[in-house]
py3Dmol code that shows the C-alpha trace and the ligand (Angstrom):
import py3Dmol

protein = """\
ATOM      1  CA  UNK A   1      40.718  -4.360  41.528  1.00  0.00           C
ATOM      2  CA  UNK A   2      39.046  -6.009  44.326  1.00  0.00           C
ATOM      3  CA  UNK A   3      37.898  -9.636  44.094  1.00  0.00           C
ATOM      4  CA  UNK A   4      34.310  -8.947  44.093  1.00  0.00           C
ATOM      5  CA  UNK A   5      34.819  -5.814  41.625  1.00  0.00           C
ATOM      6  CA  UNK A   6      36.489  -8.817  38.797  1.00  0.00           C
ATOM      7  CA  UNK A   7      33.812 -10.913  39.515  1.00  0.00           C
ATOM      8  CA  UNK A   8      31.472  -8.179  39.071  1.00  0.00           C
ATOM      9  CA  UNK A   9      32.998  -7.140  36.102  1.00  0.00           C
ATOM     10  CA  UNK A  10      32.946 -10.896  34.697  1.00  0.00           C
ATOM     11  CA  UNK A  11      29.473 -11.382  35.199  1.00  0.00           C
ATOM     12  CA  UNK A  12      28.882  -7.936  32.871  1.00  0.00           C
ATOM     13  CA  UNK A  13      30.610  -9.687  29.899  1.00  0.00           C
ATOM     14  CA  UNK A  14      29.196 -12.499  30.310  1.00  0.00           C
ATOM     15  CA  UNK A  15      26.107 -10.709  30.536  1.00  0.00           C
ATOM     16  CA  UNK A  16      27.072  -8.745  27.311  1.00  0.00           C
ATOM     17  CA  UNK A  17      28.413 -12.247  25.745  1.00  0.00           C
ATOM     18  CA  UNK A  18      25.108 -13.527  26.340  1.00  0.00           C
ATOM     19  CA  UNK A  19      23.276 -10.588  24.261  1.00  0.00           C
ATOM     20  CA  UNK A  20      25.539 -10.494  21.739  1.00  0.00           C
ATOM     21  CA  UNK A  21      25.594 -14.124  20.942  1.00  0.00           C
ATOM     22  CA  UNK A  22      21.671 -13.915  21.253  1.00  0.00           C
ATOM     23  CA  UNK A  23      21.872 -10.766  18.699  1.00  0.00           C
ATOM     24  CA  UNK A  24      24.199 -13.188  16.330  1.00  0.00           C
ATOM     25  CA  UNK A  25      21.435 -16.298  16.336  1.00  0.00           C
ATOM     26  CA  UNK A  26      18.964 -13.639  14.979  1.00  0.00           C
ATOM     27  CA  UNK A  27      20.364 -12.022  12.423  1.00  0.00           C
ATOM     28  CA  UNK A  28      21.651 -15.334  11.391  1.00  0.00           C
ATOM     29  CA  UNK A  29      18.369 -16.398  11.413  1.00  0.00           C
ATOM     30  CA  UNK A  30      16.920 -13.485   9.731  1.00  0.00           C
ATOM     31  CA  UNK A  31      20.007 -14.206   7.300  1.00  0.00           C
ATOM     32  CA  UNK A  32      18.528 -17.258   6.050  1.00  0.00           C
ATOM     33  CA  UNK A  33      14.503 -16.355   6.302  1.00  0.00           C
ATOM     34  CA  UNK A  34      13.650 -15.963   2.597  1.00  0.00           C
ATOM     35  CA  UNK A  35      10.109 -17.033   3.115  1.00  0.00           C
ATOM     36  CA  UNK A  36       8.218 -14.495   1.758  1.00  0.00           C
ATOM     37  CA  UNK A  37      10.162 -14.403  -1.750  1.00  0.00           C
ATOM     38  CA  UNK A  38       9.854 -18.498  -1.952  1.00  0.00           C
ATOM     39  CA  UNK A  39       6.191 -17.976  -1.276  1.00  0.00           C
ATOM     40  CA  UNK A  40       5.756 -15.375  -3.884  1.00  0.00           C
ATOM     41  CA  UNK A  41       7.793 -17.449  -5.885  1.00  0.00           C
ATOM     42  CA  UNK A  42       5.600 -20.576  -5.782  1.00  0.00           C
ATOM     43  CA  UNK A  43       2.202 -18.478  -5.895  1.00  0.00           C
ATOM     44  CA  UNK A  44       3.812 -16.581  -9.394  1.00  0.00           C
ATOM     45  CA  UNK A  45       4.579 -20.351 -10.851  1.00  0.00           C
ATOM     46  CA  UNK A  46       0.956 -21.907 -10.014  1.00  0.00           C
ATOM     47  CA  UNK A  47      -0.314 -18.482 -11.844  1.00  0.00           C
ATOM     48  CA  UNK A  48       1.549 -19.314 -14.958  1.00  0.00           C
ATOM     49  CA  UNK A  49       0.395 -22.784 -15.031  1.00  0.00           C
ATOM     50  CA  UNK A  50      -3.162 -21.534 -15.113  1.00  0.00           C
ATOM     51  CA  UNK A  51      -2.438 -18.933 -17.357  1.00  0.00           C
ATOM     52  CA  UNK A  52      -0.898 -22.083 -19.674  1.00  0.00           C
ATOM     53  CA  UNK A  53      -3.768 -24.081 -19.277  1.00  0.00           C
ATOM     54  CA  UNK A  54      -6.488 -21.181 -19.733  1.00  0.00           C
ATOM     55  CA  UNK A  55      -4.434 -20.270 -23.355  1.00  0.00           C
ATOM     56  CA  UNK A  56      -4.422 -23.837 -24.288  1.00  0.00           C
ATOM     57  CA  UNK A  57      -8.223 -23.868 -24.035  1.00  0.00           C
ATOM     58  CA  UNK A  58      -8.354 -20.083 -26.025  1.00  0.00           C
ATOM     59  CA  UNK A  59      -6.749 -22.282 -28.512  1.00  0.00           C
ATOM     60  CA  UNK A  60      -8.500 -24.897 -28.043  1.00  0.00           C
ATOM     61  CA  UNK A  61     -11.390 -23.048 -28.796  1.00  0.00           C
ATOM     62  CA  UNK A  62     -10.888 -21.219 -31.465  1.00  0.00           C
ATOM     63  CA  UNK A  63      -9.797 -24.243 -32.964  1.00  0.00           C
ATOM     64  CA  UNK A  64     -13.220 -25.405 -32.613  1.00  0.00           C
ATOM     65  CA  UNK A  65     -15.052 -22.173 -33.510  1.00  0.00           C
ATOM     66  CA  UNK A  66     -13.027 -22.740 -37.169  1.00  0.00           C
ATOM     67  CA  UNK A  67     -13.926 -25.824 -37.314  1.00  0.00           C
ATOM     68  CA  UNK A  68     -17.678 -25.210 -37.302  1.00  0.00           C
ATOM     69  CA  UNK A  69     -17.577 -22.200 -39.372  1.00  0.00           C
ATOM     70  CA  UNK A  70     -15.071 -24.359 -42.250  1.00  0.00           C
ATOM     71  CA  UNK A  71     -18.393 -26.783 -41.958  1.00  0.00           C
ATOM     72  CA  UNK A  72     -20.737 -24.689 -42.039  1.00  0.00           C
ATOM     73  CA  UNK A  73     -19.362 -23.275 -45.076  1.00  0.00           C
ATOM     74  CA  UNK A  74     -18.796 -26.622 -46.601  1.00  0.00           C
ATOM     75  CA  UNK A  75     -22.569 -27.548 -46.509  1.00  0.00           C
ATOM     76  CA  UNK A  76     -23.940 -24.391 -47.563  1.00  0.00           C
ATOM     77  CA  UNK A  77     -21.739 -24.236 -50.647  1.00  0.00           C
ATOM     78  CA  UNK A  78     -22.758 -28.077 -51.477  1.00  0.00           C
ATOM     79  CA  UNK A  79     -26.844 -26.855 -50.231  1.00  0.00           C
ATOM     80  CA  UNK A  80     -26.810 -23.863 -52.649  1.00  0.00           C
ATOM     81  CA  UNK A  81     -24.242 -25.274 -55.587  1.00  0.00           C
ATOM     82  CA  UNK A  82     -27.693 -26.752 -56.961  1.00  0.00           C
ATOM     83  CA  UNK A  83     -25.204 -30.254 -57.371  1.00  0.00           C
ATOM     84  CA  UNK A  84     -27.795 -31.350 -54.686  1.00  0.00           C
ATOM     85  CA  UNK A  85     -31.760 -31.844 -56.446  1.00  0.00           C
ATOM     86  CA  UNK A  86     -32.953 -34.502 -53.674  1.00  0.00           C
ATOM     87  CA  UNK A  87     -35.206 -32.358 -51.921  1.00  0.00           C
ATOM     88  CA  UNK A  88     -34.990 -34.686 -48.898  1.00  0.00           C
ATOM     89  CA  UNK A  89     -31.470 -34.646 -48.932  1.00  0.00           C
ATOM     90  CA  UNK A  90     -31.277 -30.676 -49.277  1.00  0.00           C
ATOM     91  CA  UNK A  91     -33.984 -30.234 -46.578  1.00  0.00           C
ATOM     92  CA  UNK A  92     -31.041 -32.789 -44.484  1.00  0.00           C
ATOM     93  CA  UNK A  93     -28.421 -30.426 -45.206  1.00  0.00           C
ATOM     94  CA  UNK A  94     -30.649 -27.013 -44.360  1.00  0.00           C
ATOM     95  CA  UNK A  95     -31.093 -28.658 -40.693  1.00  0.00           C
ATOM     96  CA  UNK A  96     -27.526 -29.407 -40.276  1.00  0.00           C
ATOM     97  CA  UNK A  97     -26.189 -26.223 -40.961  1.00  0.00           C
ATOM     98  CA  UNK A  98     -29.277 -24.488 -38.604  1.00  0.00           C
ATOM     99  CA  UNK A  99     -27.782 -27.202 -35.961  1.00  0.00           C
ATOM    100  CA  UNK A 100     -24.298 -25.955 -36.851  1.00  0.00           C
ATOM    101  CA  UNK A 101     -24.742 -22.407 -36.885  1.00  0.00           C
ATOM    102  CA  UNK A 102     -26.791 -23.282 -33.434  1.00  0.00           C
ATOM    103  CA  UNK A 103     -23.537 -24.265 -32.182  1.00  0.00           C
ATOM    104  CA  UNK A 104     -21.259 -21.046 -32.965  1.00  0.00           C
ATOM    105  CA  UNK A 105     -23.177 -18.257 -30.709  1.00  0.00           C
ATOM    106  CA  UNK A 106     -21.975 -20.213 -27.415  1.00  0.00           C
ATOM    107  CA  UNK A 107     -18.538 -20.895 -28.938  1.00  0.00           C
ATOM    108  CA  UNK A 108     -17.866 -17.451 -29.585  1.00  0.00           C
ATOM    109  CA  UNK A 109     -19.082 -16.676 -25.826  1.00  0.00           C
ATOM    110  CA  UNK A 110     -16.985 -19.457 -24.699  1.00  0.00           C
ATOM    111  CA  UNK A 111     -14.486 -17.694 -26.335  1.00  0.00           C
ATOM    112  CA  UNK A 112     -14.580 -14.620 -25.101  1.00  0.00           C
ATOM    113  CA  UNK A 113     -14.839 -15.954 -21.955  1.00  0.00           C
ATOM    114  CA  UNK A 114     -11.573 -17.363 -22.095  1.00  0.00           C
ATOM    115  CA  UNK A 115     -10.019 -14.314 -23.870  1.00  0.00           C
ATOM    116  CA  UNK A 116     -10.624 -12.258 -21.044  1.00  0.00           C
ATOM    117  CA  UNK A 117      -9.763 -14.711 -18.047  1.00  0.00           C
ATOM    118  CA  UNK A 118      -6.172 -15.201 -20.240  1.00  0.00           C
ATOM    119  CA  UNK A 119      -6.009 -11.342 -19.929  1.00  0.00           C
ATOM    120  CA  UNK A 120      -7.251 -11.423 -15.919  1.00  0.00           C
ATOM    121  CA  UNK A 121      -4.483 -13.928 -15.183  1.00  0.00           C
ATOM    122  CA  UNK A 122      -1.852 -11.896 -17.561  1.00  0.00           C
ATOM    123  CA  UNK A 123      -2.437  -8.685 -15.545  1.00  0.00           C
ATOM    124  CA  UNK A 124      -2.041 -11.234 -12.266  1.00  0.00           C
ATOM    125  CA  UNK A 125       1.315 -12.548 -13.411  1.00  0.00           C
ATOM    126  CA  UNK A 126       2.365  -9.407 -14.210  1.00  0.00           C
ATOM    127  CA  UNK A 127       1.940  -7.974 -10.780  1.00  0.00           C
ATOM    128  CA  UNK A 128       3.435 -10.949  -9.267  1.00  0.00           C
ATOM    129  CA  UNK A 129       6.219 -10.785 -11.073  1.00  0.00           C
ATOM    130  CA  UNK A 130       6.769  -7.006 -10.480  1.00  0.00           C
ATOM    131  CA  UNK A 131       6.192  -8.102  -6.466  1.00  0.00           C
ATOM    132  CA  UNK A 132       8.591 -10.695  -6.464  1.00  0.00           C
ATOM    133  CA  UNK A 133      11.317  -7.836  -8.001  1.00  0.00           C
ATOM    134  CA  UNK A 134      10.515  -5.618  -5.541  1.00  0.00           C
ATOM    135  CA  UNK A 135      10.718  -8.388  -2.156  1.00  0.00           C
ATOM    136  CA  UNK A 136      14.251  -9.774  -3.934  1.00  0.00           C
ATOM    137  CA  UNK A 137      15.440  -6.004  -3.847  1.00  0.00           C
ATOM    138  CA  UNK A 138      14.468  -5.848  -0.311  1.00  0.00           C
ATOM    139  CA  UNK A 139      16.006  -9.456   0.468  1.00  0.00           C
ATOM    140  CA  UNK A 140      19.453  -8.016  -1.223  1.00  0.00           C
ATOM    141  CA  UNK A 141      19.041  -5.199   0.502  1.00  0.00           C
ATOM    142  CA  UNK A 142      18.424  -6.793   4.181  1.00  0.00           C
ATOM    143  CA  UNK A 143      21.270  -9.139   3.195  1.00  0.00           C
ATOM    144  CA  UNK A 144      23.344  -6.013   3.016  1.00  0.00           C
ATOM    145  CA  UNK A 145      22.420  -4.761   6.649  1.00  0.00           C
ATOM    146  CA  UNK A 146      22.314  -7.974   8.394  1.00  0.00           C
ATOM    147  CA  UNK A 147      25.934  -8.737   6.988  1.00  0.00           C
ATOM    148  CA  UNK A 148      27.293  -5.915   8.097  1.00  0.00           C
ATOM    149  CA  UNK A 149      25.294  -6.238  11.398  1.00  0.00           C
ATOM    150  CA  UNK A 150      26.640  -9.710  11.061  1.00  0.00           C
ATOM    151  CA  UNK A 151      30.170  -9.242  11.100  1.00  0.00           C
ATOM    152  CA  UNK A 152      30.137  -6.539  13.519  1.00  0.00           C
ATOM    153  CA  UNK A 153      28.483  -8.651  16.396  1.00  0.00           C
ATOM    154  CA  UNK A 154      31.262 -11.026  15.751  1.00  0.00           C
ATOM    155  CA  UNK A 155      34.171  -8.408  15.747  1.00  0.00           C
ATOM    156  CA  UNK A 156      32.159  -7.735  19.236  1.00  0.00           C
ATOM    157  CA  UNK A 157      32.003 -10.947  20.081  1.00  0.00           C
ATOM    158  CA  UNK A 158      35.932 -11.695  19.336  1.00  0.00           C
ATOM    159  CA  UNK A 159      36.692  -9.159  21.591  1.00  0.00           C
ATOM    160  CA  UNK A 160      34.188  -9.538  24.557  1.00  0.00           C
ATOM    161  CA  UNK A 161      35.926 -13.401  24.807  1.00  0.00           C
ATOM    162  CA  UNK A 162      39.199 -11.955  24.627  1.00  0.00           C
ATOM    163  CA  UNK A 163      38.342  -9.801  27.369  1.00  0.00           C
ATOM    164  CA  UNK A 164      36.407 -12.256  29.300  1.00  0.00           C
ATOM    165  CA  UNK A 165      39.114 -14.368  29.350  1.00  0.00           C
ATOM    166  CA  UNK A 166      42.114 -12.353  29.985  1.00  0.00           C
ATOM    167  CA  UNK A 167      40.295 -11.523  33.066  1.00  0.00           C
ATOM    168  CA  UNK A 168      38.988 -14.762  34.190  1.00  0.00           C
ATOM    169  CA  UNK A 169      43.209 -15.881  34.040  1.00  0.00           C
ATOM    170  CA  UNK A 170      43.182 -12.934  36.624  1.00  0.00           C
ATOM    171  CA  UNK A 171      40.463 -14.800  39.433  1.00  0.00           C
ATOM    172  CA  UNK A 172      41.514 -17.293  41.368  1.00  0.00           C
ATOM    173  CA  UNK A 173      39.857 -20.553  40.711  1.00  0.00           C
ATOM    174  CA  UNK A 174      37.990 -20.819  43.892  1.00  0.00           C
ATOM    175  CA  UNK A 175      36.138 -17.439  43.433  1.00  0.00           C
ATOM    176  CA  UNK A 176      35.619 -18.687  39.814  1.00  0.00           C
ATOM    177  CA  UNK A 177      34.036 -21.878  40.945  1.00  0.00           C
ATOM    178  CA  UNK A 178      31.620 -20.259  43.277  1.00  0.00           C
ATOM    179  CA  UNK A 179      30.723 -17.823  40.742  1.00  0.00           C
ATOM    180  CA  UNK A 180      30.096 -20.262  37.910  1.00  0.00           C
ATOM    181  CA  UNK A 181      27.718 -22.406  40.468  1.00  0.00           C
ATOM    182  CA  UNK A 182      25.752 -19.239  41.254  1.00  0.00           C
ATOM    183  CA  UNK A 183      25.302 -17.985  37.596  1.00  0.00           C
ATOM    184  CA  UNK A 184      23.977 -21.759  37.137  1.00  0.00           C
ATOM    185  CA  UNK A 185      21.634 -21.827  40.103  1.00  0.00           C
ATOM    186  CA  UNK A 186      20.655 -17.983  40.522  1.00  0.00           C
ATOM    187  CA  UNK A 187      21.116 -16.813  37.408  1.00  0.00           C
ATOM    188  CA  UNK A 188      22.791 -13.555  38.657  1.00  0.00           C
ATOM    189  CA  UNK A 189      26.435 -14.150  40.688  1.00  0.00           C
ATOM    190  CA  UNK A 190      27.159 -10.614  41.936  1.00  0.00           C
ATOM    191  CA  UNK A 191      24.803  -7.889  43.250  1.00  0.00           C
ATOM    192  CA  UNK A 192      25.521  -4.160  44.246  1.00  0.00           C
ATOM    193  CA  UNK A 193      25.033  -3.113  47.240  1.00  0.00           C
ATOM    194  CA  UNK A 194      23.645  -0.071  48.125  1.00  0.00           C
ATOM    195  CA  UNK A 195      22.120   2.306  50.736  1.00  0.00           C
ATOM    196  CA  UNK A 196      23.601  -0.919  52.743  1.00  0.00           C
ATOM    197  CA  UNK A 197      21.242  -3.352  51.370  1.00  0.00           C
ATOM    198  CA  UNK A 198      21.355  -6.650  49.154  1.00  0.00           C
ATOM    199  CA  UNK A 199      20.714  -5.917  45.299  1.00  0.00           C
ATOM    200  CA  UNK A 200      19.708  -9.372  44.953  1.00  0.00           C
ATOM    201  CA  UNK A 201      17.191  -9.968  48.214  1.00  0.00           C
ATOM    202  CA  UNK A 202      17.232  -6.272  49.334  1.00  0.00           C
ATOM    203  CA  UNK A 203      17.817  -7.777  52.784  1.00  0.00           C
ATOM    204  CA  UNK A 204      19.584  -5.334  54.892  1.00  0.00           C
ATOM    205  CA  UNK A 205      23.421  -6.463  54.962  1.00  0.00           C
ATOM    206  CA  UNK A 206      25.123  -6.584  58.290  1.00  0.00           C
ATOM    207  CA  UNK A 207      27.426  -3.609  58.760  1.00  0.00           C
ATOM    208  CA  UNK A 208      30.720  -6.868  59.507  1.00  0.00           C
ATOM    209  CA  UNK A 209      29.448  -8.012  56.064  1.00  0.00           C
ATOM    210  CA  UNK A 210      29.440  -5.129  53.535  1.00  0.00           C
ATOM    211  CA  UNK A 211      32.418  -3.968  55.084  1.00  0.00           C
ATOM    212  CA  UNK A 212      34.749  -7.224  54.591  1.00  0.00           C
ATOM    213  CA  UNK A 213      33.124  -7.130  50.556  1.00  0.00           C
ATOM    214  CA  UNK A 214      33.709  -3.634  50.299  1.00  0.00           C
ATOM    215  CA  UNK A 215      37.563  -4.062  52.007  1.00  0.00           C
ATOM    216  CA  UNK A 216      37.800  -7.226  48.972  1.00  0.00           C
ATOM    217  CA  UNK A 217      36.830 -10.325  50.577  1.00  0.00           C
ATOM    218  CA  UNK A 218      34.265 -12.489  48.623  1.00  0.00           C
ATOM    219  CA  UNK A 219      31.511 -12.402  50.537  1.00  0.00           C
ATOM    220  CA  UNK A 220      28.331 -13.899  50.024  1.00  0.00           C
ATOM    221  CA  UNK A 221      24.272 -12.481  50.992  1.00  0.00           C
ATOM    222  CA  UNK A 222      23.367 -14.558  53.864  1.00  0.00           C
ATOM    223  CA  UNK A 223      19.619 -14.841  52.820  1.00  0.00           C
ATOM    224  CA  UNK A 224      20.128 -15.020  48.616  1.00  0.00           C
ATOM    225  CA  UNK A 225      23.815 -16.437  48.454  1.00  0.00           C
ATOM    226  CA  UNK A 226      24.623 -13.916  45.523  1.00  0.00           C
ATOM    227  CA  UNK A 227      28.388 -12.293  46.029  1.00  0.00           C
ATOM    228  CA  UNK A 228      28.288  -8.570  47.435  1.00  0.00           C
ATOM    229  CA  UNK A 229      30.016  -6.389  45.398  1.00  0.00           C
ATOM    230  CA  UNK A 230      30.552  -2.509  46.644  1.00  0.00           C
ATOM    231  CA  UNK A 231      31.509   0.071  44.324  1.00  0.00           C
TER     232      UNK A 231
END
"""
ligand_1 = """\
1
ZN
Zn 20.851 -10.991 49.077
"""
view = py3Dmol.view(width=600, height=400)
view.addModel(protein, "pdb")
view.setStyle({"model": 0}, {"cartoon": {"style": "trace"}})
view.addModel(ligand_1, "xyz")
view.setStyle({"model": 1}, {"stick": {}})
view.zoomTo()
view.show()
């Protein structure tokens, strides 16, 4: 293997060493994204904290509603016992339970108000809750995937370094040097050359010049500095 053909062949796995470890950040990252299920989560809890608060205030109610009926009941039983002969004091009592009664009609709409918002936010929770089964199924099931996917990229990964190295030990340390620099600076060390021009600048390459790369001799594009590798 020429020089420029390991070089060329170093800069692919480190091209592939880049992707892969990209690949690995994502899936880690995807790994550890449990947004949407916290969300849920959090939305499902503030729901059953109204729906607590809404049934406290059914009860509260219909505490209330007996109350007023257990009174009116109490006067009329004392208006119409006939214990009572003060007129003024009856005609008292007749207005009290008329206020009373006055009372119930919004009570009981209050009520029912109440009843049915408790059911609205029931039927919510419910759905939330069936929601938040289905996303956790999906999280356990992504889980699944990405760990595989997980532990292949690595296995990849292991053996792309292992390869990448074992090759590097190969290239002398000069060639490695200059190829390191231009990876830094250019981005891309090596370009192809072909139909006798520069992959990199697609400058024409001097006949002298293609032919020393092609014959193994690191040799760099006089306009873009890349290495000229020939197949
Ligand atoms: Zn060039």
């Amino acid at each position: 293997m020429s020089l420029a053909e390991q070089l060329y062949k170093l800069q692919q796995f480190d091209l592939e060493l880049q992707r892969s470890r990209q690949e690995l950040n994502d899936v880690e990252t995807r790994l550890s994204d449990d947004r949407a299920l916290v969300d849920a989560e959090s939305r499902l809890a503030a729901q059953r904290e109204q729906l607590e608060d809404t049934r406290k205030k059914q009860k509260n109610a219909e505490w209330e509603l007996e109350d007023l009926q257990e009174k009116v009941k109490r006067i009329s039983s004392k208006l119409y016992s006939g214990t009572t002969k003060d007129s003024k004091e009856l005609v008292n009592l007749e207005k009290e339970v008329k206020g009373l009664k006055n009372q119930i009609g919004p009570k009981e709409d209050a009520l029912l108000g109440l009843m049915s918002q408790v059911e609205e936010i029931e039927a919510k929770v419910k759905t939330a809750g069936e929601e938040i089964e289905q996303l956790k199924r999906e999280w356990k099931q992504r889980q699944e995937t990405l760990g595989q996917r997980k532990s292949e990229v690595e296995t990849l990964l292991a053996k792309l370094e292992d390869d990448r190295n074992r090759l590097r030990q190969q290239i002398e340390p000069g060639a490695l040097n200059t190829y390191e620099r231009l990876r830094l600076t250019r981005g891309q060390a090596v370009v192809k050359v072909e139909r006798g021009k520069c992959q990199g600048c697609h400058i024409t390459v001097p006949t002298s010049q293609w032919q020393k790369a092609k014959a193994g001799d690191l040799i760099q594009c006089t306009s873009c500095s890349k290495i000229l590798y020939l197949e």
